[in-house]
N, C-alpha and C positions, 0 to 999 in steps of 0.2 A: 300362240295362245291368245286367246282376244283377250281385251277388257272385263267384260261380263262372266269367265269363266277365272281369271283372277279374284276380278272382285267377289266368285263366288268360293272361291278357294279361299282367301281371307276371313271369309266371314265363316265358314267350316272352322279354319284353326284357330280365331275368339273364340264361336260357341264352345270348342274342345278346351281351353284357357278357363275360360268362364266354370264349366264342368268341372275343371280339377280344383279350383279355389271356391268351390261350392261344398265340394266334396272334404276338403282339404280342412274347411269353416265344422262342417258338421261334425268332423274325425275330433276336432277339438274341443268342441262343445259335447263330446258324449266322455271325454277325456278329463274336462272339468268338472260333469256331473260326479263321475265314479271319484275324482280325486274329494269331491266337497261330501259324497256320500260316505268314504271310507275316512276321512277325516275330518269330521266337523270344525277341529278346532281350527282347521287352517283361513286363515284372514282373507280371501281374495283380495278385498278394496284394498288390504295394505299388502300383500304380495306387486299389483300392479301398481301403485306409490311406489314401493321400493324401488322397481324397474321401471319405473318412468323411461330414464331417457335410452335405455337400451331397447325399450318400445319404439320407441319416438325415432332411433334408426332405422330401426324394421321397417315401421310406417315410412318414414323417406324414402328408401328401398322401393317398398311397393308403389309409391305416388312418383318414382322415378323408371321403375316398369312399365307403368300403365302409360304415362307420357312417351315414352317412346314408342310405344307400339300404337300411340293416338298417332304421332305423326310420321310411322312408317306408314303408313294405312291411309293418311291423307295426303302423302305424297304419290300413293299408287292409285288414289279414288279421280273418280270421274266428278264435273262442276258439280251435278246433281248429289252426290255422294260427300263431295263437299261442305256442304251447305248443312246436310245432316248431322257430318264429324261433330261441326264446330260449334251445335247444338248439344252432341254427347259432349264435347268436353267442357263448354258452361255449365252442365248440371254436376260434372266430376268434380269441379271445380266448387263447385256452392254445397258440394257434398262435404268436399276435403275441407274446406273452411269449417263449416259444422263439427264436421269429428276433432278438429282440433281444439276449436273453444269448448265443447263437450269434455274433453278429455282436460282441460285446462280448469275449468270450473269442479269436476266432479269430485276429486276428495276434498272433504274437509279437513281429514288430520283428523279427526276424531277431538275437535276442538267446540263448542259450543261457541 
């Protein structure tokens, strides 16, 4: 099997990766609406406070997934494909910093 037909196999099972945690995002978010429609009173901001840190697994989890399949993938890539990786994973990076200070800033406790 050449290079070219890997690297093009790889990039087939991301986009399929990519699809299921797209799909996987929206199943949750129509999951959320129904639960905040059927029950107004429930608190989101303080539902996700309370589970803070059993988030903040999950989220490790996933930012420990997505790193290894960045550096299965740039151990199989060519210099050229290289050089790309390590530009997707500076933006993964400046992403994953954002979401955390985001998620760190955002409740207030309901404290003035």
């Amino acid at each position: 099997m050449s290079n070219v037909s890997k690297i093009n196999t790889l990039l087939k099972l991301t986009g399929k990766m990519l699809l299921v945690t797209v799909v996987m995002t929206i199943g949750l978010l129509f999951v959320a609406m129904v639960l905040r429609h059927f029950a107004p009173s429930l608190s989101i901001p303080h539902l996700l406070h309370q589970y803070r840190y059993s988030l903040l697994a999950w989220r490790l989890c996933v930012y420990t997934a997505i790193v290894a399949l960045w550096s299965w993938l740039y151990r199989r890539a060519g210099s050229r494909q290289r050089s790309a990786l390590k530009r997707l994973i500076g933006w993964f990076l400046l992403l994953m910093l954002l979401n955390e200070f985001c998620c760190l800033t955002q409740y207030s406790g309901g404290q003035a």
